[in-house]
N, C-alpha and C positions, 0 to 999 in steps of 0.2 A: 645448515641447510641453505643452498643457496637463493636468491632472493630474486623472487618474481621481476621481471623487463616490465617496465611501465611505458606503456604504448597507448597511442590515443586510440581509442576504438571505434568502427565507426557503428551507426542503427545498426547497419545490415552486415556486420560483421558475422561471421557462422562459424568461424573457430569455437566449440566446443559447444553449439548452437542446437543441441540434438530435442528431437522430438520428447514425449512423456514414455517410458516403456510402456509395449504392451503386450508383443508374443515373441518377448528375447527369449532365448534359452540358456538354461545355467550355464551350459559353456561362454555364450557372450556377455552373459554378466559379467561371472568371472574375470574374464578378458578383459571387458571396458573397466572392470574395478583394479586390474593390474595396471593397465593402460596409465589411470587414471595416477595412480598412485608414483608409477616410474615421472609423469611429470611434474609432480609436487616435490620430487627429490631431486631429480634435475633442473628444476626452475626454469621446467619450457612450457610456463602458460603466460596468461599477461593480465595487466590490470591498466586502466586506465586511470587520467590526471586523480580524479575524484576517489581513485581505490576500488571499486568494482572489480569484481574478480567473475568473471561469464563461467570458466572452466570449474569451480566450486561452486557455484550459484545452480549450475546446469546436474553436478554429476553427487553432489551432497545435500544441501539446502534442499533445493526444490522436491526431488525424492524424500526428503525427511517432512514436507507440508504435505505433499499428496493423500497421505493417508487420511489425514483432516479433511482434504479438501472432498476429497471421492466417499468416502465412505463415513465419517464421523458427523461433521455439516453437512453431507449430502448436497452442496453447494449449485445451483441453478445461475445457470449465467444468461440473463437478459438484455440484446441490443447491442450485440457485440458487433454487428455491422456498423454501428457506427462510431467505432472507433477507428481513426483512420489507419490503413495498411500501415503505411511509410510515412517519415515526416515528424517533426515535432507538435504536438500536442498536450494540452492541460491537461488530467482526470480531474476532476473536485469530487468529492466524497464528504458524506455523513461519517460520523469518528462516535465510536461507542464500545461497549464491551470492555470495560474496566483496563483490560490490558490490548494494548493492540493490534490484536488477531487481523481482526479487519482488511488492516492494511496487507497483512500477507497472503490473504485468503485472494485478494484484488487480485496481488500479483501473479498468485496460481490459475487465475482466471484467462488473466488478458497475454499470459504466454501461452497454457495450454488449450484455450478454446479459440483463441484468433488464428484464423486461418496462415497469419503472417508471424505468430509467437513471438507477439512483441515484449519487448523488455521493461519493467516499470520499473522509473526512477521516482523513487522515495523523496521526499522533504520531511525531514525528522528533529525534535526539536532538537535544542543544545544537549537538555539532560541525557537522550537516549545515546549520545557519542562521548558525554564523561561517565558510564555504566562501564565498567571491567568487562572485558571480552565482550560484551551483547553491543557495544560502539564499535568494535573493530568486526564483529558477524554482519552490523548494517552496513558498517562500509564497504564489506566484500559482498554483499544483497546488491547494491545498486543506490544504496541511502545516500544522501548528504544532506548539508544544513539546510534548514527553511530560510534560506535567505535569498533577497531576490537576486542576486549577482549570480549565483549557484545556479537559481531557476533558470534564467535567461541564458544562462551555456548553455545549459544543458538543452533546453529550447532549441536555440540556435542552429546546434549540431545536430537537432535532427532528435531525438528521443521522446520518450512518451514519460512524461512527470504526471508525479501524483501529491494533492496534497490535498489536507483534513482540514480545513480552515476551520473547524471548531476546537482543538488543541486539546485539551488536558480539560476542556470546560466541557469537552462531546464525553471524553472515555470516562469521567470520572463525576460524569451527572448520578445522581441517586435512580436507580429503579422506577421512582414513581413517574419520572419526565420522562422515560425511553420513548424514543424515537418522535421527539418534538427537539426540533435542532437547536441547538444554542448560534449566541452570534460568530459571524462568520468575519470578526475582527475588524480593520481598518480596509481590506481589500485587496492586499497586495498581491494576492495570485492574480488579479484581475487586470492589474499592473504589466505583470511581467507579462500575459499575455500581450497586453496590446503592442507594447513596445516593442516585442518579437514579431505580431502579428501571428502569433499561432492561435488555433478555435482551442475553444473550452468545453471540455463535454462532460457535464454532470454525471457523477454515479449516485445510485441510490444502495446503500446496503441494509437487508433483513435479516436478523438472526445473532447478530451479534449481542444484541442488548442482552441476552436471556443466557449466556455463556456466565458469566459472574455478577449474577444479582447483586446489586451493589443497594445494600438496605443500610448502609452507615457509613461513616466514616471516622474514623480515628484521627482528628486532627494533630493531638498533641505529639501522639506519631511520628506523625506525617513531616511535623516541625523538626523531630529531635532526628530524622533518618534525613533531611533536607528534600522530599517530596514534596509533590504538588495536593496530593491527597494518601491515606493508608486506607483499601477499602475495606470493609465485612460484609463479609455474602452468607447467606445459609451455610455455604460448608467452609469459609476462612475467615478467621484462622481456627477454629473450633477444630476442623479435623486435619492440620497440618500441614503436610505437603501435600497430602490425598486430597486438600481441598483448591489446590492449584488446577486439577483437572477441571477442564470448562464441561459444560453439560452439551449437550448434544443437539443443541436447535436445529432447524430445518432453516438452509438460507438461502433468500436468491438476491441475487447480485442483476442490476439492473443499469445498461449507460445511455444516456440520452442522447439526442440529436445532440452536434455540434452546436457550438454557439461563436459564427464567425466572429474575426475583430481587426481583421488586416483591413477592411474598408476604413478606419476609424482614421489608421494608419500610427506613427510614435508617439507625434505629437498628443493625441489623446490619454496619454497615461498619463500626462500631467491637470490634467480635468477632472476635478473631485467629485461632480457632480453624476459625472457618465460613469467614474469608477464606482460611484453607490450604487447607480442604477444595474448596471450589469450586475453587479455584488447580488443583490438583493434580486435581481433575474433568476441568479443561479441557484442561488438560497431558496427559494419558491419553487424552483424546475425538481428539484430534490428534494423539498419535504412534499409535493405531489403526488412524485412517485413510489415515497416509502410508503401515503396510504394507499395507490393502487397494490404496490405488494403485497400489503399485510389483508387486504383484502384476500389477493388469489394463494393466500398461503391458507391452508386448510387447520392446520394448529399450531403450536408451538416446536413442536419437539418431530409432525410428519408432516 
């Protein structure tokens, strides 16, 4: 098969940049799925430096989370105004939900409910790009390293980065702590913003916790498989693969005002002091928010 043209892409690139369906008809399904497939055998789509693939992201991926996002989570998108149209900008997000849904739920959010269908770039740790095929699915998502040289292109150029600054200590808290944030580490999103000068806009996400009750954990597992944690939920591993299926919460997705940082200017990324302070800004603007949600959420599961 021949091999994808690696081209830099830029935000507002719209090669293969298409809307969510909504009243195509079987003939144009059809059509765009032939379409689709003649350039996967041609190798006339493109990916950029990082591996990002827009033209599978747009016409497989995303179609395969929707069903999730619309109908399964019922997913409520809060504040999307103020995520900026165009431009490079931070998301931070709460990280929960055993496996991380989460992050792709964001994604389904902030391209199909913005008015601009912007693009969200992933910061994902090491383990999830030495995973077989599920590393080379996030690098054609939009994913790269959580590292800050990563963030700051991607910044630079213009794109909307996402990152979970609770790691593996947010998705694989026990049940009892949901939705009280773990630390939000040494601060380096906080970093990369200033030095870029791009704003930071908090997200809050609800509904994730309650997908894989995570009532345990299997260290010795966890050890002998090289994980961070092995969880057990009410349904895994007791009922197999059947118990891979998440449960069906009710979720809203909530993003905060921006939080400028170009006045600070580069220089300040090197200030440990402002880098806590902001840190812990943003940590507070987001565990705020999750209790005004869990408040206007009516139950668990409606």
């Amino acid at each position: 098969m021949p091999e994808a043209r690696v081209i830099r892409l830029r935000p507002d690139d719209e090669q293969s940049h298409v809307p969510p369906p909504s009243d195509a008809t079987w003939d144009e399904q059809v059509t765009g799925g032939l379409e689709f497939l003649r350039r996967r055998l041609t190798g006339e789509y493109r990916t950029d430096e990082f591996g990002f693939d827009p033209d599978l992201t747009d016409h497989v991926l995303l179609p395969l989370l929707r069903p999730l996002f619309q109908r399964w989570f019922r997913v409520e998108t809060h504040g999307i105004e103020n995520v900026p149209a165009d431009g490079g900008a931070l998301v931070v997000a709460n990280h929960s939900g055993t496996l991380p849904v989460d992050a792709l739920m964001a994604t389904v959010a902030l391209h199909d409910d913005h008015p601009a269908q912007r693009r969200f770039r992933l910061l994902g740790a090491d383990l999830l790009f030495d995973l077989p095929v599920v590393g080379a699915m996030a690098r054609k998502f939009g994913a790269t390293l959580a590292c800050s040289e990563d963030a700051e292109r991607l910044l630079t150029g213009g794109e909307l980065v996402g990152v979970f600054p609770e790691g593996f200590k947010g998705i694989g808290k026990p049940f009892r702590d949901r939705y009280t944030l773990q630390r939000f580490g040494r601060g380096g999103f906080v970093t990369a913003a200033l030095r870029t000068g791009k704003p930071i806009v908090p997200c809050a996400i609800v509904g994730a916790e309650e997908i894989y009750p995570m009532v345990g954990n299997a260290r010795t597992v966890a050890r002998l498989l090289g994980l961070p944690y092995f969880p057990i939920t009410p349904t895994f591993p007791a009922l197999g693969p059947l118990g891979l299926v998440p449960l069906p919460s009710k979720w809203l997705i909530a993003f905060g005002a921006p939080i400028e940082t170009a006045s600070y200017g580069p220089a300040a990324a090197e200030d440990p002091m402002l880098v806590f302070n902001l840190t812990d800004q943003v940590r507070e603007t987001i565990q705020q928010s999750i209790y005004q949600l869990l408040l206007q959420r009516t139950s668990v599961f409606s």
